[in-house]
N, C-alpha and C positions, 0 to 999 in steps of 0.2 A: 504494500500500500504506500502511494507516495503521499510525502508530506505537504502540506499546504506550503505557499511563499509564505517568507517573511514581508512582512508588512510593513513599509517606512514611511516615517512623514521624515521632510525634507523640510529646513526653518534656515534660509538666507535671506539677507535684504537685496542680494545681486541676483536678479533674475538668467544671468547668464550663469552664474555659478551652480545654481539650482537646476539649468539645463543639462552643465557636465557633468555633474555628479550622475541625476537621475540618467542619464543614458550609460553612467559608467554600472552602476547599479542594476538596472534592468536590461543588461548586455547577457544577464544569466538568468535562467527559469525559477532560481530559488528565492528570488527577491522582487517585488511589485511595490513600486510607490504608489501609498493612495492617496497623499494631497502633498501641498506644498503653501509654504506661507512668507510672508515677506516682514513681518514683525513678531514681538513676545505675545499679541493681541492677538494676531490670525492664528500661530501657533496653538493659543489655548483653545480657539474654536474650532480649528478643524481636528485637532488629539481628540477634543472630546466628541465629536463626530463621525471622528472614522476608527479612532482606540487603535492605532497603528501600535506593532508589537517595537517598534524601533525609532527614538528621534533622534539624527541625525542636525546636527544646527551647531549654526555658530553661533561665538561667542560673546561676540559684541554685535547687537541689533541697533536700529536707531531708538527702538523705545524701550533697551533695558539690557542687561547680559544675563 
């Protein structure tokens, strides 16, 4: 029985950087990004929306670390 992907939400304020990542990420079957946020704000509503098993973000946002 195969296991489900891992689940990532993705938290940068650079929209490009959240492009490389997520294509470097879903370059493999075992991992599926299911949102992505540009702030600490968007981050805590899409986590609580989609309950991704993994956050991935940096460190310093515009509205918080």
């Amino acid at each position: 029985m195969a296991k489900p992907p891992l689940r990532v939400l993705l938290v940068d304020d650079h929209a490009v950087v959240r492009s490389g990542v997520k294509a470097l990420l879903q370059a493999t079957e075992d991992i599926v990004v299911t949102a992505e946020a540009g702030s600490v704000r968007e981050a805590i509503d899409e986590a609580d929306r989609t309950r991704p098993d993994v956050v991935v973000m940096d460190v310093r946002l515009i509205d918080g670390s």
